[in-house]
PDB file of the backbone (N, CA, C, O) and the ligand in Angstrom, with CONECT records:
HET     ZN  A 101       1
ATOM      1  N   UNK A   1     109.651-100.240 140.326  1.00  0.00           N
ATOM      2  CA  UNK A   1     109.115 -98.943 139.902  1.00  0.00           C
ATOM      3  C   UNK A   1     110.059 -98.319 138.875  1.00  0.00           C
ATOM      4  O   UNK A   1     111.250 -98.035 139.002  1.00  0.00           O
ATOM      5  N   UNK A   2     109.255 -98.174 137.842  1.00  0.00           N
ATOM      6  CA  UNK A   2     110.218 -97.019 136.723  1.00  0.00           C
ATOM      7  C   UNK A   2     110.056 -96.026 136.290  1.00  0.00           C
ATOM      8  O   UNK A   2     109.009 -95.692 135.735  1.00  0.00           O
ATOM      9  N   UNK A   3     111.156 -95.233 136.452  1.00  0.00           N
ATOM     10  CA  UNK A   3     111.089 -93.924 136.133  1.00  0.00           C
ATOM     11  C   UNK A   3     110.518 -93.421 134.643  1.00  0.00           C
ATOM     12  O   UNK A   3     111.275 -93.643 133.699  1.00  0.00           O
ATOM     13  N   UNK A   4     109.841 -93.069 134.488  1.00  0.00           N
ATOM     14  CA  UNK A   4     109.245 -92.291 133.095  1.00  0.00           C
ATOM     15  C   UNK A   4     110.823 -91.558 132.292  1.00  0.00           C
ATOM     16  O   UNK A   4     111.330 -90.721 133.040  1.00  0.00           O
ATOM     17  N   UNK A   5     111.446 -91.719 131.223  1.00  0.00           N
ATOM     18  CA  UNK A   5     112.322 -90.892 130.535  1.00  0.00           C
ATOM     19  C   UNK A   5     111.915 -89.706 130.288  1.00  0.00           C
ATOM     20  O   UNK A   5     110.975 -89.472 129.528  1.00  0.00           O
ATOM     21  N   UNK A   6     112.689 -88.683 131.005  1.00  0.00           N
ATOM     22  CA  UNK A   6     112.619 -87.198 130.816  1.00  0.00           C
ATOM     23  C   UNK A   6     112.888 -87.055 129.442  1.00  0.00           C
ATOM     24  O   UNK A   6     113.625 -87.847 128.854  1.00  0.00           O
ATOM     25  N   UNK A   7     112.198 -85.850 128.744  1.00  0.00           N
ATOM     26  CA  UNK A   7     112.111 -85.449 127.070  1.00  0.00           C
ATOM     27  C   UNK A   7     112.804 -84.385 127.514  1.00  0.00           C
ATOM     28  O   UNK A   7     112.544 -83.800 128.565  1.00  0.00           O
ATOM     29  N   UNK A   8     113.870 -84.035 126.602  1.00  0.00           N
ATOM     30  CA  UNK A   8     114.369 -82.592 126.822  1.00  0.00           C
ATOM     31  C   UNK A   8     114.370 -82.147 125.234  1.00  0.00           C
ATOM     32  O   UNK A   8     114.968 -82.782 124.365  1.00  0.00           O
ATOM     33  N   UNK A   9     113.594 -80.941 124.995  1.00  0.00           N
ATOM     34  CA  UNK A   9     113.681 -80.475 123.563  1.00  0.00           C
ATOM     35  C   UNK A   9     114.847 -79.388 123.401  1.00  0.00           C
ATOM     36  O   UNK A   9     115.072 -78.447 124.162  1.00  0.00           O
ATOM     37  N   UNK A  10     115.487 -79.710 122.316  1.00  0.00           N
ATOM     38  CA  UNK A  10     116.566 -79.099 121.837  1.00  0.00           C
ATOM     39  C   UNK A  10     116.296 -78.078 120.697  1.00  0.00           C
ATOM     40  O   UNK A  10     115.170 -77.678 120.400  1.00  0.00           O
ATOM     41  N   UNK A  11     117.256 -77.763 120.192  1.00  0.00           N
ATOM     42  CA  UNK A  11     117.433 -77.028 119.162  1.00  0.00           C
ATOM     43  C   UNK A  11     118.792 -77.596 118.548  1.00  0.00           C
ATOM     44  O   UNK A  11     119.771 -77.870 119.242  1.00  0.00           O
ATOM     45  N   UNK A  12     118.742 -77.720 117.342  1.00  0.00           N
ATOM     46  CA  UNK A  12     120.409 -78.397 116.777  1.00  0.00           C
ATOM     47  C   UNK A  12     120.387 -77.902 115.399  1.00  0.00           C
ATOM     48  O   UNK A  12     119.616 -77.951 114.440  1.00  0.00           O
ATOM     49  N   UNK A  13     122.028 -77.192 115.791  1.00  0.00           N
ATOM     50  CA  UNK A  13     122.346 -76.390 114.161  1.00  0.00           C
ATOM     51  C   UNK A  13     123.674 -76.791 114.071  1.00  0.00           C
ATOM     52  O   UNK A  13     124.457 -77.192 114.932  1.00  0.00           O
ATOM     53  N   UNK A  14     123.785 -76.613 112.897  1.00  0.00           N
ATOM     54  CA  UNK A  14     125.023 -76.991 112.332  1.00  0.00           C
ATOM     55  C   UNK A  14     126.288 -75.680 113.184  1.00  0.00           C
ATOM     56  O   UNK A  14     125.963 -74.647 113.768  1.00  0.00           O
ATOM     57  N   UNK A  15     127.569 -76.172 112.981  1.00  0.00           N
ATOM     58  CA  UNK A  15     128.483 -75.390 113.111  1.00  0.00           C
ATOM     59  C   UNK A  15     128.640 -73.941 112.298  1.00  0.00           C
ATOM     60  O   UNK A  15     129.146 -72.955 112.833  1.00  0.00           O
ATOM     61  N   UNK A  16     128.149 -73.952 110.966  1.00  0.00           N
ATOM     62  CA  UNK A  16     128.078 -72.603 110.215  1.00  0.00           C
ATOM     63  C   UNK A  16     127.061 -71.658 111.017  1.00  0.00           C
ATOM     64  O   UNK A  16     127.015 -70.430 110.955  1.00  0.00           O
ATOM     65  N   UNK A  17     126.297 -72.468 111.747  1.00  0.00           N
ATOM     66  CA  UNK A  17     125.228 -71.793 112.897  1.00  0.00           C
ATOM     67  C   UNK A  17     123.540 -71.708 112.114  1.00  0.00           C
ATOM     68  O   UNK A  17     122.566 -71.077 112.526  1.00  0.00           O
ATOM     69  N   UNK A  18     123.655 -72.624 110.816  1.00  0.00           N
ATOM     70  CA  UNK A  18     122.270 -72.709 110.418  1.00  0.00           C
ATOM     71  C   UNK A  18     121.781 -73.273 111.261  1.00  0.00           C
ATOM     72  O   UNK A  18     122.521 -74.038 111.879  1.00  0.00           O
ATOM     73  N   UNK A  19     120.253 -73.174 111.718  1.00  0.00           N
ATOM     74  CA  UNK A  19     119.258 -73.706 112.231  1.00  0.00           C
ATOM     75  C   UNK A  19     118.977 -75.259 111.265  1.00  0.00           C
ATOM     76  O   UNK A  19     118.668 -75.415 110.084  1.00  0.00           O
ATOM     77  N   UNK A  20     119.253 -76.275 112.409  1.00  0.00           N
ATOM     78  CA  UNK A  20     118.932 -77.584 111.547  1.00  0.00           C
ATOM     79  C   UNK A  20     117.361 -78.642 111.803  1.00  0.00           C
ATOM     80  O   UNK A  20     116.801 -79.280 110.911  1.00  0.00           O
ATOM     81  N   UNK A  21     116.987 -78.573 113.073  1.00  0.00           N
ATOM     82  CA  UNK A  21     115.834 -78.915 113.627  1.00  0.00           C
ATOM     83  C   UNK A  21     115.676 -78.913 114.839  1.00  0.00           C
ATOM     84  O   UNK A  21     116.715 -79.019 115.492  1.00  0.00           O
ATOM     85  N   UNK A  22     114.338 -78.794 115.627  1.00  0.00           N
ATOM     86  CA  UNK A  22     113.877 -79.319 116.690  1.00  0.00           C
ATOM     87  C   UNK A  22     114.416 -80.569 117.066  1.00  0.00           C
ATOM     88  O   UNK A  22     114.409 -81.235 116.030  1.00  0.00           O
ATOM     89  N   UNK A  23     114.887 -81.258 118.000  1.00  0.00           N
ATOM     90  CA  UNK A  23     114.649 -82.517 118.442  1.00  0.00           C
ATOM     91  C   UNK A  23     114.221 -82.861 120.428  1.00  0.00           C
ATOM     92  O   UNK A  23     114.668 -82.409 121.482  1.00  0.00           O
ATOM     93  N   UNK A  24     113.247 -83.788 120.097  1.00  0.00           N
ATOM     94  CA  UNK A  24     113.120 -84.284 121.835  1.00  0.00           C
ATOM     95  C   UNK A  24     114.039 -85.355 121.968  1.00  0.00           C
ATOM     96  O   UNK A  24     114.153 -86.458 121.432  1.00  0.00           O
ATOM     97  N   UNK A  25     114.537 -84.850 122.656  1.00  0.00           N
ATOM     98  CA  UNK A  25     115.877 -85.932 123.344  1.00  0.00           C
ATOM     99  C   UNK A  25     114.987 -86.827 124.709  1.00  0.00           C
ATOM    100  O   UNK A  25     114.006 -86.570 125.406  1.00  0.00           O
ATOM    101  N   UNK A  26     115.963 -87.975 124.596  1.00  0.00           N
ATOM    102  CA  UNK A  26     115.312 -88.872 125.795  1.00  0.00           C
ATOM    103  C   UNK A  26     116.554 -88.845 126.528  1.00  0.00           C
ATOM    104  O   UNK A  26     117.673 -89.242 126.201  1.00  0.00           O
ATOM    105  N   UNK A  27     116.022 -88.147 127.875  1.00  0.00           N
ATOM    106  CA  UNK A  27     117.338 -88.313 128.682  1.00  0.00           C
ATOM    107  C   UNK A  27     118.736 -87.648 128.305  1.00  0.00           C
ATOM    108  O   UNK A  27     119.093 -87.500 127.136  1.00  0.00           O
ATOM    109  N   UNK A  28     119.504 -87.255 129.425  1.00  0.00           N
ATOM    110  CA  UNK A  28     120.429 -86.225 129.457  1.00  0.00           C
ATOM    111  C   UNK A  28     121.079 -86.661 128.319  1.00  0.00           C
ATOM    112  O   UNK A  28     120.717 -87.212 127.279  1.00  0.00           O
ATOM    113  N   UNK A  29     122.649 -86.085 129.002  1.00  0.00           N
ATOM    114  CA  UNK A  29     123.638 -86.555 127.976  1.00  0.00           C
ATOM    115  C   UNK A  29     124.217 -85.663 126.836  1.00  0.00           C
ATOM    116  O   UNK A  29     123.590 -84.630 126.600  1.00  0.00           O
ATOM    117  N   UNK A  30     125.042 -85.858 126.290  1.00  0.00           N
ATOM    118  CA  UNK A  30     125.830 -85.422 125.192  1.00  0.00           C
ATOM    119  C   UNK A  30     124.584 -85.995 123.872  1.00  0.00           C
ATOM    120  O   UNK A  30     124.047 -87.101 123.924  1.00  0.00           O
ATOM    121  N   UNK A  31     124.326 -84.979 122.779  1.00  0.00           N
ATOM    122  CA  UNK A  31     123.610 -85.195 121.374  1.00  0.00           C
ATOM    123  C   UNK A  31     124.532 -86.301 120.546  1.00  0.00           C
ATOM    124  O   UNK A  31     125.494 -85.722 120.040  1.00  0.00           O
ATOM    125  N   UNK A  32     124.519 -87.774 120.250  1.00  0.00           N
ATOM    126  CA  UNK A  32     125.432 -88.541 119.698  1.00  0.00           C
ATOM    127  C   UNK A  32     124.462 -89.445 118.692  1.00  0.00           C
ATOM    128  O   UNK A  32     124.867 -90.375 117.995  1.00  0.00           O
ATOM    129  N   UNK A  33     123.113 -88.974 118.769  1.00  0.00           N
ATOM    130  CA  UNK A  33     122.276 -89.894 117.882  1.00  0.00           C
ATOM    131  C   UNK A  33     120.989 -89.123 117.678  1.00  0.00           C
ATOM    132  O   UNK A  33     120.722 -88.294 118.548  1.00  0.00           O
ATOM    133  N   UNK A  34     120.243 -89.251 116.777  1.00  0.00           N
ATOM    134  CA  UNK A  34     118.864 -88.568 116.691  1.00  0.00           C
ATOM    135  C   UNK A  34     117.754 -89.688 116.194  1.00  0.00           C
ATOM    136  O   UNK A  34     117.812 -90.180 115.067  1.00  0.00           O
ATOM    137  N   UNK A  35     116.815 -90.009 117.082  1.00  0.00           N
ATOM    138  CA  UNK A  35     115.581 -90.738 116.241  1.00  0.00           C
ATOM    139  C   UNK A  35     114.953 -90.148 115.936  1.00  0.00           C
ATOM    140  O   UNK A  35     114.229 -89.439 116.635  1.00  0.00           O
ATOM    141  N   UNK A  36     115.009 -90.251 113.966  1.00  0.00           N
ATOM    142  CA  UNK A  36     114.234 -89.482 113.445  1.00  0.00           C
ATOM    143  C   UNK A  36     112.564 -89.210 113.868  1.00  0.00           C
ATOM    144  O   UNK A  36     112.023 -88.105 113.831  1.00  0.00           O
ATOM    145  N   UNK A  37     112.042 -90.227 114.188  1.00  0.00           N
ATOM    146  CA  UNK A  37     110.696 -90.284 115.107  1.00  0.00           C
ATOM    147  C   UNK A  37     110.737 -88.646 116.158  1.00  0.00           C
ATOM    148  O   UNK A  37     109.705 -88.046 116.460  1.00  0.00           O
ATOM    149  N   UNK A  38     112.409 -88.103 116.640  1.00  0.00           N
ATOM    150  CA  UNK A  38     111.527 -87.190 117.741  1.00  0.00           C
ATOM    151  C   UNK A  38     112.097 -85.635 116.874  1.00  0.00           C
ATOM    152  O   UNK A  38     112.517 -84.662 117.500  1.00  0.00           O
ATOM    153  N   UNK A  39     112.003 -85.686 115.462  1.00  0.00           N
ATOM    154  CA  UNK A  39     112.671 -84.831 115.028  1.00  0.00           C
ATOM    155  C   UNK A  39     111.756 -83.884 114.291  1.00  0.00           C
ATOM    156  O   UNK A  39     111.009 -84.123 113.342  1.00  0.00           O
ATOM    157  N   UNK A  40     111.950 -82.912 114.846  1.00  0.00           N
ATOM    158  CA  UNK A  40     110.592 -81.812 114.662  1.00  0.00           C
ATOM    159  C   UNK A  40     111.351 -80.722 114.060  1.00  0.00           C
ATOM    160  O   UNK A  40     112.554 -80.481 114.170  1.00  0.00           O
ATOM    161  N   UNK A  41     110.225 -79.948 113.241  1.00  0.00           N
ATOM    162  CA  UNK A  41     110.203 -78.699 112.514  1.00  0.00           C
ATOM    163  C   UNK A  41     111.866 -78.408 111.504  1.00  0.00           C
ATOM    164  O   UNK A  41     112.641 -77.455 111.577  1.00  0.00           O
ATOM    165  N   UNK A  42     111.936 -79.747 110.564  1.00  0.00           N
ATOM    166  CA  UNK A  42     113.351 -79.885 110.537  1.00  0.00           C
ATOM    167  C   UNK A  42     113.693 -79.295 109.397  1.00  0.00           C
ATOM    168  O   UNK A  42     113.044 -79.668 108.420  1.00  0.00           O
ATOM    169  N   UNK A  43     114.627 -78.377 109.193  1.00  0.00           N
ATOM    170  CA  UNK A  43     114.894 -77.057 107.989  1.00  0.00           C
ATOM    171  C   UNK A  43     116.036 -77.955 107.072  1.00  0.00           C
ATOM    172  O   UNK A  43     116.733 -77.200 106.395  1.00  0.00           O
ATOM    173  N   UNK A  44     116.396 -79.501 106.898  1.00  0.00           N
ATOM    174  CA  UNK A  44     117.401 -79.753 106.617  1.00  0.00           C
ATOM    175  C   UNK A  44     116.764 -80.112 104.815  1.00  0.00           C
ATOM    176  O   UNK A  44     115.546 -80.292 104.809  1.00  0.00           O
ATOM    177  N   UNK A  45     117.264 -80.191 103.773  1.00  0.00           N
ATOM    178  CA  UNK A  45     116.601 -80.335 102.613  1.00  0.00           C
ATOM    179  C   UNK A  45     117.179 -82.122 102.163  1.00  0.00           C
ATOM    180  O   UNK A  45     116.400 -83.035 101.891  1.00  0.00           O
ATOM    181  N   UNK A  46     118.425 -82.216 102.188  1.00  0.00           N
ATOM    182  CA  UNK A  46     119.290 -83.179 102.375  1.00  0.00           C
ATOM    183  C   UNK A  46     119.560 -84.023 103.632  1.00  0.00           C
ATOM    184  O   UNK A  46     120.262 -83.437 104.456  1.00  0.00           O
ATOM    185  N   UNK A  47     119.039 -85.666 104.081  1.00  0.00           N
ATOM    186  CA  UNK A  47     119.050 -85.724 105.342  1.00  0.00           C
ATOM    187  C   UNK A  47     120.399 -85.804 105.940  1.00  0.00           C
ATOM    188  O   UNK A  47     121.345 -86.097 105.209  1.00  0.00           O
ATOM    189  N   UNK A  48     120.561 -85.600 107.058  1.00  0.00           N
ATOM    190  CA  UNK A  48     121.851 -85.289 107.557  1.00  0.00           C
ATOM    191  C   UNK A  48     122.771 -84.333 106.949  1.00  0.00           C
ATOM    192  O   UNK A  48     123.947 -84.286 107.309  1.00  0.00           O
ATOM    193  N   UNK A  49     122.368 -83.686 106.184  1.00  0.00           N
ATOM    194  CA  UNK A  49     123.415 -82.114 105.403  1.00  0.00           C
ATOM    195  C   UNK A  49     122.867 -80.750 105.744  1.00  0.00           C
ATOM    196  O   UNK A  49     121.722 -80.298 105.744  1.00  0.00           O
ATOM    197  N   UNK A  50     123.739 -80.371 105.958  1.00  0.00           N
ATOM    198  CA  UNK A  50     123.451 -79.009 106.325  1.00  0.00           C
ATOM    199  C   UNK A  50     122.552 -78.218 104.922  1.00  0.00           C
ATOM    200  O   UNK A  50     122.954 -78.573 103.814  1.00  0.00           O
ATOM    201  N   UNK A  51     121.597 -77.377 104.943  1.00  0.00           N
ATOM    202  CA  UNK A  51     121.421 -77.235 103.907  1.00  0.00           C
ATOM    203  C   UNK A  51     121.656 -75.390 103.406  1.00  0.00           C
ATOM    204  O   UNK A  51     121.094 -74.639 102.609  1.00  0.00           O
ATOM    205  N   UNK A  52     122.705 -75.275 104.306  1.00  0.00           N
ATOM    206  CA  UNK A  52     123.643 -73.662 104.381  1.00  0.00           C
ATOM    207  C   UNK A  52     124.785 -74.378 103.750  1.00  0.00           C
ATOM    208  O   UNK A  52     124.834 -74.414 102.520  1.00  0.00           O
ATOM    209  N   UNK A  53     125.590 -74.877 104.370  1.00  0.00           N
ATOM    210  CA  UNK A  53     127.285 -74.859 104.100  1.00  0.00           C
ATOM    211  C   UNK A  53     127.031 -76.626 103.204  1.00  0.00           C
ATOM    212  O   UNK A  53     127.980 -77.201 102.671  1.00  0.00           O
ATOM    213  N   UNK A  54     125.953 -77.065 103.220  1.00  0.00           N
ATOM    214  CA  UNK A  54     126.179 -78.740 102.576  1.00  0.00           C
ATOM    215  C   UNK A  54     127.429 -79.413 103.506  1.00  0.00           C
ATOM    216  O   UNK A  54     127.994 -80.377 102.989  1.00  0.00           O
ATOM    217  N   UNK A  55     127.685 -79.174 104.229  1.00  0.00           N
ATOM    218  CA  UNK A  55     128.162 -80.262 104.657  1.00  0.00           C
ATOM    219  C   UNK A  55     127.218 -81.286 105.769  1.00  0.00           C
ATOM    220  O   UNK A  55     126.206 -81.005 106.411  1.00  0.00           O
ATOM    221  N   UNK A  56     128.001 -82.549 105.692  1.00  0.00           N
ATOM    222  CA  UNK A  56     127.063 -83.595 106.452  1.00  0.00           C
ATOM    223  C   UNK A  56     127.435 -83.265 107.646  1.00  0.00           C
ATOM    224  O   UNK A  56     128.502 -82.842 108.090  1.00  0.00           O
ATOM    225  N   UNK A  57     126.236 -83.555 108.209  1.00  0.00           N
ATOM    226  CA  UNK A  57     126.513 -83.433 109.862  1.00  0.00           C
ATOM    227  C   UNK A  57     126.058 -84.604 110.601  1.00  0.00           C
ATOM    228  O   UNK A  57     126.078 -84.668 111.830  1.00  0.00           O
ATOM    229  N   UNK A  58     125.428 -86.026 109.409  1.00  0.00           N
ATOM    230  CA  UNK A  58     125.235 -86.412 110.229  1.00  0.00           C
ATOM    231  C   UNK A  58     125.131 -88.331 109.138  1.00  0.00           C
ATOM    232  O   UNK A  58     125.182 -88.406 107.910  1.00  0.00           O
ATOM    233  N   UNK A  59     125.035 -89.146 109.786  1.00  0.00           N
ATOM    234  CA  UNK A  59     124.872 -90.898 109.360  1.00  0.00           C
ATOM    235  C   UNK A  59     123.575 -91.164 109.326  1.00  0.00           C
ATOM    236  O   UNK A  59     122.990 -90.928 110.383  1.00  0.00           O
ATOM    237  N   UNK A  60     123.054 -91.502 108.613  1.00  0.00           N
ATOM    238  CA  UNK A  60     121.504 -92.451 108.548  1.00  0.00           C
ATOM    239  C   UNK A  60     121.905 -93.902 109.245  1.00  0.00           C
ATOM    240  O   UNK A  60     122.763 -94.458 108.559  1.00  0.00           O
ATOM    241  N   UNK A  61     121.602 -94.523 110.188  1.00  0.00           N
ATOM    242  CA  UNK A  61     121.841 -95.606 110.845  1.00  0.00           C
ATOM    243  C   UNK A  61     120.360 -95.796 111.613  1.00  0.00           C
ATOM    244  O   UNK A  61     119.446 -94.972 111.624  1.00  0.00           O
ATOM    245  N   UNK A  62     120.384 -97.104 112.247  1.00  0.00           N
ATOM    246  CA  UNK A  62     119.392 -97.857 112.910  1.00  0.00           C
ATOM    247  C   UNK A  62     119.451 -98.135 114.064  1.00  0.00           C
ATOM    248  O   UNK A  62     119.952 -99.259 114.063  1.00  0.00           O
ATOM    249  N   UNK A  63     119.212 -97.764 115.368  1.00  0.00           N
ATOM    250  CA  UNK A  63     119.737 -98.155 117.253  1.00  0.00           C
ATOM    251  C   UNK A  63     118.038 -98.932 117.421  1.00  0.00           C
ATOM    252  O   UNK A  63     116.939 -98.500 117.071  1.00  0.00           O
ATOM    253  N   UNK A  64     118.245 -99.613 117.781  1.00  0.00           N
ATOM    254  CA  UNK A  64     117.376-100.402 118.380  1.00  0.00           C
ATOM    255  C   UNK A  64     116.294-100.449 117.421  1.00  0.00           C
ATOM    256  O   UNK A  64     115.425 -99.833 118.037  1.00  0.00           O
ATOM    257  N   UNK A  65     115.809-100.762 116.371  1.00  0.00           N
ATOM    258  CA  UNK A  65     115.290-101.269 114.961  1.00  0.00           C
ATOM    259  C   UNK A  65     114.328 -99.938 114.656  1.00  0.00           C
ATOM    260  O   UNK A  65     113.364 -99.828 113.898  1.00  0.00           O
ATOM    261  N   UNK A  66     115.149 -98.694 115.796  1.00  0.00           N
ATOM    262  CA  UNK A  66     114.262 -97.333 115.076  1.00  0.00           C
ATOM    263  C   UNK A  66     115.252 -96.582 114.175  1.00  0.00           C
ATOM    264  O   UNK A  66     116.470 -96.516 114.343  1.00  0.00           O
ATOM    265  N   UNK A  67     114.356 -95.897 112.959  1.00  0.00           N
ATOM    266  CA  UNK A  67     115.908 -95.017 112.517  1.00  0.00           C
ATOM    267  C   UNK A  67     116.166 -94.511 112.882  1.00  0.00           C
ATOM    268  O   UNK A  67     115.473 -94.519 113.899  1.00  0.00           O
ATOM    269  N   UNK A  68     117.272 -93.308 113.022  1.00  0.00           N
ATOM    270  CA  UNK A  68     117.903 -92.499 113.916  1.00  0.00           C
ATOM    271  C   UNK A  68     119.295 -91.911 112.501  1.00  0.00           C
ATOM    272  O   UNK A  68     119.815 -92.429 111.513  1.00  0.00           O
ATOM    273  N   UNK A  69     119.364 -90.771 113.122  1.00  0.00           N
ATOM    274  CA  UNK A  69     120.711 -90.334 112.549  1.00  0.00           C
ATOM    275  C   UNK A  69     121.923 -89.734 113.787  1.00  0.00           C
ATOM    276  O   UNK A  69     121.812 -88.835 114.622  1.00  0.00           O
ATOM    277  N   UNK A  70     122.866 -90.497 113.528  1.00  0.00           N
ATOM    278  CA  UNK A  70     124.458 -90.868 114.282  1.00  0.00           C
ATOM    279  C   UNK A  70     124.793 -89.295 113.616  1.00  0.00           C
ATOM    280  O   UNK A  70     124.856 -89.033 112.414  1.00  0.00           O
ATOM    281  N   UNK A  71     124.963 -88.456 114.624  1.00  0.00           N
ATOM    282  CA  UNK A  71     125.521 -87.302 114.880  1.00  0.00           C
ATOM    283  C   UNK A  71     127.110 -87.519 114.471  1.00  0.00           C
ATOM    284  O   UNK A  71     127.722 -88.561 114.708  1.00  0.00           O
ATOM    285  N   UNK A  72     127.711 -86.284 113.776  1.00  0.00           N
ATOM    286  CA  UNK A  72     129.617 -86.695 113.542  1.00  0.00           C
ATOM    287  C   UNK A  72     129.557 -85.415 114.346  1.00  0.00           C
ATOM    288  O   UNK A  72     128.974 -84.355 114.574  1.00  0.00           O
ATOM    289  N   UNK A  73     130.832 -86.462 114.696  1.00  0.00           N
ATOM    290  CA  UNK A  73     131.364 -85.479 115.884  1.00  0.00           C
ATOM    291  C   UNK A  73     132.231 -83.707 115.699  1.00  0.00           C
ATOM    292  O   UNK A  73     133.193 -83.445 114.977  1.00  0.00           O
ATOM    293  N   UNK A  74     131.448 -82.739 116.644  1.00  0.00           N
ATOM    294  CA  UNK A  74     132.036 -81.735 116.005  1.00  0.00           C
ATOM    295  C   UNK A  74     131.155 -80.717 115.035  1.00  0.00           C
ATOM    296  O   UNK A  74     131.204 -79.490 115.127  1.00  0.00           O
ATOM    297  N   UNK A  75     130.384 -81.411 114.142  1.00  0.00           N
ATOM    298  CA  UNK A  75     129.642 -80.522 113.279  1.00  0.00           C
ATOM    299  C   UNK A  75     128.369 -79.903 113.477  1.00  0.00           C
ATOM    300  O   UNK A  75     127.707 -79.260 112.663  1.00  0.00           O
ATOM    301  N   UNK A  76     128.001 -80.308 115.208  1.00  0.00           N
ATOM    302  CA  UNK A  76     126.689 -79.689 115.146  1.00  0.00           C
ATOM    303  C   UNK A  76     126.770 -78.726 116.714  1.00  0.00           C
ATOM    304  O   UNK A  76     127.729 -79.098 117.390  1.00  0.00           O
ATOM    305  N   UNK A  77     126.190 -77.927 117.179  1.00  0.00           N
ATOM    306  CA  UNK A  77     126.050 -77.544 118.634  1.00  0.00           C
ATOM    307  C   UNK A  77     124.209 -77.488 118.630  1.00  0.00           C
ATOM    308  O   UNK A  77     123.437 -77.534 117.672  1.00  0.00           O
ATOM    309  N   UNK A  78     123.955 -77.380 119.995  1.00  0.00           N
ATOM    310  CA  UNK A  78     122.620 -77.292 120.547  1.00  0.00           C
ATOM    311  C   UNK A  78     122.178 -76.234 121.229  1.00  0.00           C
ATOM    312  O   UNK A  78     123.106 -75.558 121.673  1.00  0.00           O
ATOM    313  N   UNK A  79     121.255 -75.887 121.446  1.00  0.00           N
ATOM    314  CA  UNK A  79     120.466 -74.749 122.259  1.00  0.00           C
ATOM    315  C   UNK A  79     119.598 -75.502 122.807  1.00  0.00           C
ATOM    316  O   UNK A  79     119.041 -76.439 122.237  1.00  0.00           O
ATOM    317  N   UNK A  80     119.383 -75.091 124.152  1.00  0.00           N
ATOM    318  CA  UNK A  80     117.774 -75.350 125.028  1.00  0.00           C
ATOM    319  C   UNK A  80     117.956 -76.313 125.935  1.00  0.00           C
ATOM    320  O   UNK A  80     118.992 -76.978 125.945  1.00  0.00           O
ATOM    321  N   UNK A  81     117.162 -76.462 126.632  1.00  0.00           N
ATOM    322  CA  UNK A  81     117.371 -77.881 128.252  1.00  0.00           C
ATOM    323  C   UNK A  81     118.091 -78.843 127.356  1.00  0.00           C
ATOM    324  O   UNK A  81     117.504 -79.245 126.351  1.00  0.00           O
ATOM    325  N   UNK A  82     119.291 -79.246 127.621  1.00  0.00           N
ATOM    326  CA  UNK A  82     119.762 -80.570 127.435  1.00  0.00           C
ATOM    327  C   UNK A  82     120.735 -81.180 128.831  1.00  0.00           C
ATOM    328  O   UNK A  82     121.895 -80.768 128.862  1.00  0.00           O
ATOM    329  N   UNK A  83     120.364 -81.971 129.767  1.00  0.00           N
ATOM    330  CA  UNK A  83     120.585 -82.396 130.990  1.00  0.00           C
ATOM    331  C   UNK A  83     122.266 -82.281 130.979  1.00  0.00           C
ATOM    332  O   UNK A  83     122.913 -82.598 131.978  1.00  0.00           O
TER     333      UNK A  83
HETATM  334 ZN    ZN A 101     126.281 -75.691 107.905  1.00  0.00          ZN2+
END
């Protein structure tokens, strides 16, 4: 029997405290990756850059042959259910 992965929707802004996007997270945990697939209502103009202060907040990379962007450590905080 398997458990269904809990979605927890976030909120993730940069450290200057711009609003950067929605995301549904799968399962608890610390924010260390984003598949772009669960990335909603996203205010960023530049992917992975802040588009207040320009700085990057984040890697374009690939986890399991979906894209995703690799969070750097430090430059972003979250709001909302995150386990
Ligand atoms: Zn910023």
């Amino acid at each position: 029997m398997s458990k269904p992965n809990r979605i927890y929707t976030i909120d993730v802004y940069c450290i200057c405290r711009q609003y950067l996007f929605r995301y549904r997270k799968e399962g608890g945990g610390h924010l260390v990756k984003c598949f772009k697939s669960n990335i909603d209502k996203d205010e960023t103009r530049k992917e992975g850059t802040c588009p207040s202060c320009e700085v990057p907040f984040a890697k374009d990379t690939v986890i399991k042959n979906r894209p995703a962007l690799q969070i750097i450590k430090g430059r972003v905080f979250v709001r909302g259910h995150h386990g």
